[in-house]
N, CA and C atoms as a LAMMPS dump frame, in Angstrom:
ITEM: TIMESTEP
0
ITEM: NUMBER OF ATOMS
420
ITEM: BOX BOUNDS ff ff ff
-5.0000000000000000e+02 5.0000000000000000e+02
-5.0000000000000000e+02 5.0000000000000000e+02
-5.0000000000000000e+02 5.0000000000000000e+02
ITEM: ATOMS id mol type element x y z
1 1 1 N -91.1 117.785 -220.759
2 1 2 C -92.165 118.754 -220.912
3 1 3 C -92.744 119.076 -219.536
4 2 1 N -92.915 120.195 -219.048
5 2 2 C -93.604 120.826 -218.167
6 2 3 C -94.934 120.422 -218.147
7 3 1 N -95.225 119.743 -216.834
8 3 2 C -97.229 119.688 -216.529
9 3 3 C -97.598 120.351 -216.472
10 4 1 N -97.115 121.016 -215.828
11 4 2 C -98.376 122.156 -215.075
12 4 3 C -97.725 123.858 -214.609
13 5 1 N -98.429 124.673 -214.702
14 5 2 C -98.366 126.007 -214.291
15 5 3 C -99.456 126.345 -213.976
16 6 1 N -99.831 127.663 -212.682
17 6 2 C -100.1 129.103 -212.477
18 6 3 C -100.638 130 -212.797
19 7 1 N -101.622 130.693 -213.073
20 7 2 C -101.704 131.595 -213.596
21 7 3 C -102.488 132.618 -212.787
22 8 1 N -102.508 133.851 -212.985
23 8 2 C -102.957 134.943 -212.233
24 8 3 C -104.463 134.912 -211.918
25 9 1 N -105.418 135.424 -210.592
26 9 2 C -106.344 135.194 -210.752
27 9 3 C -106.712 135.766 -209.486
28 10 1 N -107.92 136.623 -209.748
29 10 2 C -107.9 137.886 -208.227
30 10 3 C -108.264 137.169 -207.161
31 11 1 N -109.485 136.147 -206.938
32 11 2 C -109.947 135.569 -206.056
33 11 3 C -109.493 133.865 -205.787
34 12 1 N -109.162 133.14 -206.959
35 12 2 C -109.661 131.566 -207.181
36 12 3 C -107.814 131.366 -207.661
37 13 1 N -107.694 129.842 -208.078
38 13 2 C -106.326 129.668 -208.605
39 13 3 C -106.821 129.468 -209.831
40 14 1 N -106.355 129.643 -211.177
41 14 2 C -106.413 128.984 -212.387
42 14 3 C -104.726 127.922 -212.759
43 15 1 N -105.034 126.652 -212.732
44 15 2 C -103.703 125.965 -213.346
45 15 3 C -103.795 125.687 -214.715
46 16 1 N -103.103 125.558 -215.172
47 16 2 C -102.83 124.945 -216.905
48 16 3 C -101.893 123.746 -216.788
49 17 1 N -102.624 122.757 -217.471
50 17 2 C -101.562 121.27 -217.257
51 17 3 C -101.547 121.112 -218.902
52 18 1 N -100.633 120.792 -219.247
53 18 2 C -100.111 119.81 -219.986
54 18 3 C -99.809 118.5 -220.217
55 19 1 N -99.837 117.834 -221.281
56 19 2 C -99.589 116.532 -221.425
57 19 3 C -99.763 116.144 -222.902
58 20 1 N -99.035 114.97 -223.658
59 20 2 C -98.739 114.755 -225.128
60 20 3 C -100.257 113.594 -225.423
61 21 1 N -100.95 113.98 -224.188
62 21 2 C -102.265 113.072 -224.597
63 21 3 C -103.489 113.528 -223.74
64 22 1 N -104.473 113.86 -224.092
65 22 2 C -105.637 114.226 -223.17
66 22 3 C -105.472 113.245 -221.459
67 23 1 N -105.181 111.967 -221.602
68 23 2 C -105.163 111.596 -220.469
69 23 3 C -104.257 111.997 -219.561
70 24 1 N -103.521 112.658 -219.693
71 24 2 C -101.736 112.335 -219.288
72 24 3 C -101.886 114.545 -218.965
73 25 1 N -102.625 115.278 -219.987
74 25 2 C -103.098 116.269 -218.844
75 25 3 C -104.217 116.245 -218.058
76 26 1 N -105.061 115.426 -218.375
77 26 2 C -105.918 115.088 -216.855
78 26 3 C -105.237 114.833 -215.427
79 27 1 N -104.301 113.908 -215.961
80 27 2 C -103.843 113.341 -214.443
81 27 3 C -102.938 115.12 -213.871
82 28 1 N -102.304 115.43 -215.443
83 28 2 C -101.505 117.048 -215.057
84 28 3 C -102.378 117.821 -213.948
85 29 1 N -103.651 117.906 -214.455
86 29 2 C -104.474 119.037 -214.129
87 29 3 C -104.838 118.49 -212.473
88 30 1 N -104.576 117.386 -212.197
89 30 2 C -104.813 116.392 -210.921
90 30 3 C -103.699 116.711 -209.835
91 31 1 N -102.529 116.629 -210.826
92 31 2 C -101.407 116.861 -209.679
93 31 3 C -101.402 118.476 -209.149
94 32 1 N -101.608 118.966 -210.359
95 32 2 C -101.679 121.007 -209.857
96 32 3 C -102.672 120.991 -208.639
97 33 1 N -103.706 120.48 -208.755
98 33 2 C -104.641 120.655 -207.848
99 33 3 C -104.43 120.047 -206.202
100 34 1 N -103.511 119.211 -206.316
101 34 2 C -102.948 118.578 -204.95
102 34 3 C -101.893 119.39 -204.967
103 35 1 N -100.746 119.871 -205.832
104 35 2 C -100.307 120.971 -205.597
105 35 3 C -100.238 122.213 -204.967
106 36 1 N -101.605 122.48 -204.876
107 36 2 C -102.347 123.695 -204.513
108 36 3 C -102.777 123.571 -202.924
109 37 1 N -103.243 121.804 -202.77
110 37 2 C -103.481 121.31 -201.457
111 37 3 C -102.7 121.318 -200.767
112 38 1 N -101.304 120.943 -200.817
113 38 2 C -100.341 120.262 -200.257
114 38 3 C -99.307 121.651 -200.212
115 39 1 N -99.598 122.756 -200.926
116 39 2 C -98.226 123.48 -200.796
117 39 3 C -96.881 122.874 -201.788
118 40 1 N -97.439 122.085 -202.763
119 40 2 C -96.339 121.568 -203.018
120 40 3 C -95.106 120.314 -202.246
121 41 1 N -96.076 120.197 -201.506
122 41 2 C -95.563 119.838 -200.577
123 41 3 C -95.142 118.219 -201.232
124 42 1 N -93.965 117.565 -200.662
125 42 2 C -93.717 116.15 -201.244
126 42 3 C -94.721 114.895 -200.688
127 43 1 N -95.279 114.348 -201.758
128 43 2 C -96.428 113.547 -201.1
129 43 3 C -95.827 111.989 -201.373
130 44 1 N -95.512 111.24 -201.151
131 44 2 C -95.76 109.458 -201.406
132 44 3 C -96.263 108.879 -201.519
133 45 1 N -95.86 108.127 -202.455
134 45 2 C -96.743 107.11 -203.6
135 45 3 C -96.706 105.739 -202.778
136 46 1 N -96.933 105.91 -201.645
137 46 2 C -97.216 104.557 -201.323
138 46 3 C -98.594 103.988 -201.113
139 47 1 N -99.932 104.53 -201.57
140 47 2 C -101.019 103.681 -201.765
141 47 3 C -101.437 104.439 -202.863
142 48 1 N -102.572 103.686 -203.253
143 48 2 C -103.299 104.073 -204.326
144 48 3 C -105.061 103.642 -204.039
145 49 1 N -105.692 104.761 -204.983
146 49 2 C -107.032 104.562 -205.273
147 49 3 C -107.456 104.768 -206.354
148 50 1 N -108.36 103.855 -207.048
149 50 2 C -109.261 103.646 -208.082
150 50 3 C -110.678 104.374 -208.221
151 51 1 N -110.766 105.326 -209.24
152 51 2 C -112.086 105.902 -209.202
153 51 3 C -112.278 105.867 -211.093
154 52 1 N -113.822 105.832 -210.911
155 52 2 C -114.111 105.721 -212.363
156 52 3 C -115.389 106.863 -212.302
157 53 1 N -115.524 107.572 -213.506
158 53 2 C -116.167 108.324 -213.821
159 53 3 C -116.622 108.665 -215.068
160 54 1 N -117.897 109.271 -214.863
161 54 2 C -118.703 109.4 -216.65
162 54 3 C -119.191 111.154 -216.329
163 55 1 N -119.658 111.17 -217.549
164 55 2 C -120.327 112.709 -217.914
165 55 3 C -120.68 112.738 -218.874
166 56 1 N -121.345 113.824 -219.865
167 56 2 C -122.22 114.189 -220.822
168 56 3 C -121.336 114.589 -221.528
169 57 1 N -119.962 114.871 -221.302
170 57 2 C -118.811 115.594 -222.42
171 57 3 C -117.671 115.853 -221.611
172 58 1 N -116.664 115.912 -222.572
173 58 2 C -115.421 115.793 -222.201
174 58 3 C -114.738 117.008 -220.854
175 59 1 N -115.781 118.059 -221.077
176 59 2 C -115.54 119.438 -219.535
177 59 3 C -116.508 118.636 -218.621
178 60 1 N -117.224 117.828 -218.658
179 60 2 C -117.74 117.216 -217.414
180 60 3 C -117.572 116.375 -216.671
181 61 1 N -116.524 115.348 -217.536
182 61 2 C -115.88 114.587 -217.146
183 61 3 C -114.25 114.914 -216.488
184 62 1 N -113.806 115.934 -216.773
185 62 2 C -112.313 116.571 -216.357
186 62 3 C -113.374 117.131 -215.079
187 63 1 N -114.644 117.725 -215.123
188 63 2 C -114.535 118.436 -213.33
189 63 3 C -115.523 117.623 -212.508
190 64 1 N -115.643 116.495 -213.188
191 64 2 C -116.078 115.574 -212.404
192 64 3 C -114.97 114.835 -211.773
193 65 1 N -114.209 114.3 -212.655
194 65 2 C -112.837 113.771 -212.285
195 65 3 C -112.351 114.757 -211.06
196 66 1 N -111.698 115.525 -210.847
197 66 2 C -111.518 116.439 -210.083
198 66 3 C -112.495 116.957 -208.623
199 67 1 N -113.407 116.679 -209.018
200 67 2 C -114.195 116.957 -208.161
201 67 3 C -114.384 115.749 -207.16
202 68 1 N -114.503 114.727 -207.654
203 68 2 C -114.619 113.034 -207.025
204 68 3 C -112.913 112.994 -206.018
205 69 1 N -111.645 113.981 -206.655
206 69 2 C -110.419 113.538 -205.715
207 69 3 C -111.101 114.669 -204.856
208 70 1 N -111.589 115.924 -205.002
209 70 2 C -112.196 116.797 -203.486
210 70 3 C -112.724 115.789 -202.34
211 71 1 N -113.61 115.072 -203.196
212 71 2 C -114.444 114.409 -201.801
213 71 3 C -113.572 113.996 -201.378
214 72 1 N -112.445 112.635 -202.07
215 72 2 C -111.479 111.736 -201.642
216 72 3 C -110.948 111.927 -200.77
217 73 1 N -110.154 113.429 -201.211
218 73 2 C -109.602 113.953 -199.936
219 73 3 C -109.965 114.376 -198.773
220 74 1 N -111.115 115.141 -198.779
221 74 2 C -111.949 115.502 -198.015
222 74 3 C -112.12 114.496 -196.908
223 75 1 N -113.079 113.681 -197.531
224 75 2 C -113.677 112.348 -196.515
225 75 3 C -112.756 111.618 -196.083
226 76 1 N -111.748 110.846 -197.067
227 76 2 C -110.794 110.126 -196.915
228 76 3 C -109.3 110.587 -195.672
229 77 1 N -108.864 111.737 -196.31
230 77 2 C -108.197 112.186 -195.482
231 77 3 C -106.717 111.988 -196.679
232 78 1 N -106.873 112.087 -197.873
233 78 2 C -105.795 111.782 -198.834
234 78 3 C -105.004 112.595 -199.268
235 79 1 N -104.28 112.63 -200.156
236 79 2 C -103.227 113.361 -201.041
237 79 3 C -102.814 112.815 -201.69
238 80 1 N -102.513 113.067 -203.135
239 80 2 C -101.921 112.684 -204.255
240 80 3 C -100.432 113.434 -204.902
241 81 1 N -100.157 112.14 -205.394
242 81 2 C -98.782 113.115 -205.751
243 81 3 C -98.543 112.833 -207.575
244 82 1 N -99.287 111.601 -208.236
245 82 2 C -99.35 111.452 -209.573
246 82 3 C -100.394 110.273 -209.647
247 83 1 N -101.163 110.264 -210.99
248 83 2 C -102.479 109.797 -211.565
249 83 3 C -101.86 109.493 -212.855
250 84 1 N -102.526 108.189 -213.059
251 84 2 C -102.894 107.034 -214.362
252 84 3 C -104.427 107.643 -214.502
253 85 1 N -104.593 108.162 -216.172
254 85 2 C -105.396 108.054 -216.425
255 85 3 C -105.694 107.705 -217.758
256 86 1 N -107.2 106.59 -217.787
257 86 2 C -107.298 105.862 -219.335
258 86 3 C -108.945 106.188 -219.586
259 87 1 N -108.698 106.801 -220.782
260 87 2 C -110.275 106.701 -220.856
261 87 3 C -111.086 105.958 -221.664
262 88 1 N -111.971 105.125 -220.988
263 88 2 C -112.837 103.883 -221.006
264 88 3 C -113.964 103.994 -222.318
265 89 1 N -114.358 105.557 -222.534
266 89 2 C -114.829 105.999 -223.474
267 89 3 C -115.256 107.176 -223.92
268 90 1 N -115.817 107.488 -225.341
269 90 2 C -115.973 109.095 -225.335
270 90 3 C -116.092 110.214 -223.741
271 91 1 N -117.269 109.764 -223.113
272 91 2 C -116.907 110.866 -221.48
273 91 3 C -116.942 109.455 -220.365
274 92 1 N -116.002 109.14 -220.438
275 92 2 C -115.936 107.47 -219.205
276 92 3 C -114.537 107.73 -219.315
277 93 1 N -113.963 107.709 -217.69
278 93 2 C -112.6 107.441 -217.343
279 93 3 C -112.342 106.706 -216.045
280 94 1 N -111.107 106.281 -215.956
281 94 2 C -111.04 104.961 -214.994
282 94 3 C -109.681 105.886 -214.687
283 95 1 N -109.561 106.202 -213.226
284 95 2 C -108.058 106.831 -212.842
285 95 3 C -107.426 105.825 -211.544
286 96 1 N -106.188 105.895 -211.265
287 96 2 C -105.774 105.349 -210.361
288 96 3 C -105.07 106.843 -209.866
289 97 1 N -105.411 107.151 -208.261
290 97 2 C -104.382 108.165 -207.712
291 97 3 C -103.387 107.443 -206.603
292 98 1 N -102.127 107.91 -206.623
293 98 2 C -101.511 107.474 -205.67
294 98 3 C -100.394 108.409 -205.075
295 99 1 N -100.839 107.99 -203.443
296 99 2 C -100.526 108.904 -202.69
297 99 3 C -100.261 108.069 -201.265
298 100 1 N -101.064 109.339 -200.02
299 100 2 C -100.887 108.764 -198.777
300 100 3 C -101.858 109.889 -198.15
301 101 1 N -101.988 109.447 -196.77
302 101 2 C -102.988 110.002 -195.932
303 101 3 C -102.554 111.385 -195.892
304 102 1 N -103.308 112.308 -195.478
305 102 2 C -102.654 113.858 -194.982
306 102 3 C -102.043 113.643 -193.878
307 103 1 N -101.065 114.446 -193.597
308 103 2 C -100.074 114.773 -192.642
309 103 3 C -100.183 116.233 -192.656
310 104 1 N -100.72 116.676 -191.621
311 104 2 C -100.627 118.49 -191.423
312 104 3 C -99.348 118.849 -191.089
313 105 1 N -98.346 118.026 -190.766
314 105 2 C -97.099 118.822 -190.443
315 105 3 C -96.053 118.809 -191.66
316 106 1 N -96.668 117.455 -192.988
317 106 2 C -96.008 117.527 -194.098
318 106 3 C -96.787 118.728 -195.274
319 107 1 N -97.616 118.18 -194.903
320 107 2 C -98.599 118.57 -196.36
321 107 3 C -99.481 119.715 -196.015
322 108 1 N -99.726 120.28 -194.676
323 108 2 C -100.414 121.75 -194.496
324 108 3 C -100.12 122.908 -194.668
325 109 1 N -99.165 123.246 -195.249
326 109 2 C -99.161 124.44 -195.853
327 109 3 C -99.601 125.246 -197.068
328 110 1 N -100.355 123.914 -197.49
329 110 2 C -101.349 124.446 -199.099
330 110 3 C -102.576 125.199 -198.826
331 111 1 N -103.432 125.304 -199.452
332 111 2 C -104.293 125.813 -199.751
333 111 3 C -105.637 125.011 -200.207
334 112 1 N -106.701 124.538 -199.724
335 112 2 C -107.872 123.755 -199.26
336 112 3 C -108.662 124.49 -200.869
337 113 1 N -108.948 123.488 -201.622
338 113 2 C -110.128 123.514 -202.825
339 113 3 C -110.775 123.107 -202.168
340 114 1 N -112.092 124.335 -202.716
341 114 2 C -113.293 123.895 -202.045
342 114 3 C -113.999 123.472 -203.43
343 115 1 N -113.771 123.474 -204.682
344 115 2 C -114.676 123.301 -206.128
345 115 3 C -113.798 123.338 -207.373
346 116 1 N -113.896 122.978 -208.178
347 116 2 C -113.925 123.295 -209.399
348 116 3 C -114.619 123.825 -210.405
349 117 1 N -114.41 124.583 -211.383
350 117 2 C -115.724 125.688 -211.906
351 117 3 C -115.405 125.261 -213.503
352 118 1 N -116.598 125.256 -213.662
353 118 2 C -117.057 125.58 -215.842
354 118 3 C -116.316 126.912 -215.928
355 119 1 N -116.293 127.974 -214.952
356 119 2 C -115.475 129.254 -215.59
357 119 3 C -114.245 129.157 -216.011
358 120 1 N -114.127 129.652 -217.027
359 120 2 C -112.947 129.513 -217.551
360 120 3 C -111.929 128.248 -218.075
361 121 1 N -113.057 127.146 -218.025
362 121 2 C -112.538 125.918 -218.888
363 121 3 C -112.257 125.857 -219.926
364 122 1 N -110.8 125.2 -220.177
365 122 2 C -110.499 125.135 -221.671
366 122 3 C -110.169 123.286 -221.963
367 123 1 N -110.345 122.593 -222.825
368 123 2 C -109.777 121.719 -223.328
369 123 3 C -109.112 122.211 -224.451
370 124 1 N -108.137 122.117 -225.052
371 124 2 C -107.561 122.103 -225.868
372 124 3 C -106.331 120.985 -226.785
373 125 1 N -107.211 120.023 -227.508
374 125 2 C -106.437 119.295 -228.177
375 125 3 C -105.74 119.542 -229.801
376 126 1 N -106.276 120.733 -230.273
377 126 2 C -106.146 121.479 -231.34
378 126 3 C -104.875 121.86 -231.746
379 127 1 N -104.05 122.836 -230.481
380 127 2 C -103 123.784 -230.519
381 127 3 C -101.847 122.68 -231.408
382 128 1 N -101.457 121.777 -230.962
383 128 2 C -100.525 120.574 -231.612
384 128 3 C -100.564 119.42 -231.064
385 129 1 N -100.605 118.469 -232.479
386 129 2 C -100.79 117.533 -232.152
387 129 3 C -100.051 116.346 -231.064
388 130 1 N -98.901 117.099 -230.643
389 130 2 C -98.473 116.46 -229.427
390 130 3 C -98.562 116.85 -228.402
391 131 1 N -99.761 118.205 -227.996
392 131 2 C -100.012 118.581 -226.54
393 131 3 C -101.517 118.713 -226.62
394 132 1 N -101.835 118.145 -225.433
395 132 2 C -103.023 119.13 -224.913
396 132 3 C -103.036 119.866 -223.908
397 133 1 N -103.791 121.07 -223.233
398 133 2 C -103.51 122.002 -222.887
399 133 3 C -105.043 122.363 -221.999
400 134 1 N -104.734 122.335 -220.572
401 134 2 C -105.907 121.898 -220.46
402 134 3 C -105.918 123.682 -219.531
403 135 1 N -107.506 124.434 -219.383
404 135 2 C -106.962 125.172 -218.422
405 135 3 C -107.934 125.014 -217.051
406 136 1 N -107.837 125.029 -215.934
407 136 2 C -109.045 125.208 -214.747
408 136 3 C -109.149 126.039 -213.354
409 137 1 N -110.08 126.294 -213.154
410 137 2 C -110.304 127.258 -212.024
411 137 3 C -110.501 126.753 -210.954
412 138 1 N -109.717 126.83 -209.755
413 138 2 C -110.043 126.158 -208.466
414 138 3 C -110.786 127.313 -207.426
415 139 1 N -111.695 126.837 -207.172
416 139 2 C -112.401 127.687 -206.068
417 139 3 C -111.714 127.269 -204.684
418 140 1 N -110.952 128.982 -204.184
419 140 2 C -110.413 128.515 -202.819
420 140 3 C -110.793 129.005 -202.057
C-alpha cells in the first residue's frame, strides 16, 4: 500500500498519507513531510529520537506531532526517513523518529516547512476499515 501522496495547492504543499491504522498514517503523514524537507532525498536510519505528545483531540495531536519534528529539525539539525508510532491514549502519543543529522549536500534540495495548518485537515478513519487517510497542509 502506498503512504503517501501530493496534492495540488497554489501557495502551501497538501500530502495525504495512508496507513491500515491511525498510527502507521501518522508516522505516513511524518515521512511526506521530511519528504518535502529533504527533496526526497535518501535519509538513514542510523539514530533515533523519542518524542511524546498530548492534545485536546485527535487534529491536535497529528499537528502537534508534526510540529514538535519542525522544531527537531530545526534546532536539532535532523531528518527523518521513517516513524514508530503508538498511541498512549485517546490524544497522547509516544513516537520514535529515525534518521540522521542534515547534510546540505545530501538532503538540500527540499523544501523548508515552516508550519503545519488546521486548514484543510482531514482524519479519516471511516472510508474502510483497513485505511486511514489522513490529509495536511504544510506551510512553505
Amino acid at each position: 500500500m502506498k503512504r503517501h501522496e501530493f496534492k495540488e495547492h497554489t501557495a502551501d504543499i497538501i500530502a495525504v498519507a495512508f496507513g491500515d491504522s491511525p498510527e502507521v498514517a501518522f508516522a505516513a503523514a511524518a515521512e511526506a513531510m521530511f519528504d518535502v524537507i529533504t527533496g526526497g532525498a535518501d535519509v538513514q536510519s542510523i539514530e533515533s529520537v523519542e518524542l511524546t505528545v498530548e492534545s485536546i483531540d485527535r487534529e491536535g495531536l497529528l499537528v502537534g506531532f508534526l510540529s514538535e519534528l519542525i522544531v527537531i529539525q530545526e534546532v536539532q539539525g535532523k531528518v527523518f526517513a521513517e516513524f514508530t508510532v503508538v498511541f498512549t491514549g485517546p490524544h497522547s502519543l509516544r513516537a520514535i523518529g529515525r534518521g540522521e543529522s542534515f547534510d546540505p549536500e545530501r538532503h538540500g534540495e527540499g523544501t523548508p516547512v515552516k508550519g503545519v495548518s488546521y486548514h484543510l485537515l482531514e482524519i479519516d478513519t471511516t472510508s474502510s476499515p483497513e485505511e486511514c487517510r489522513i490529509q495536511v497542509l504544510f506551510d512553505i
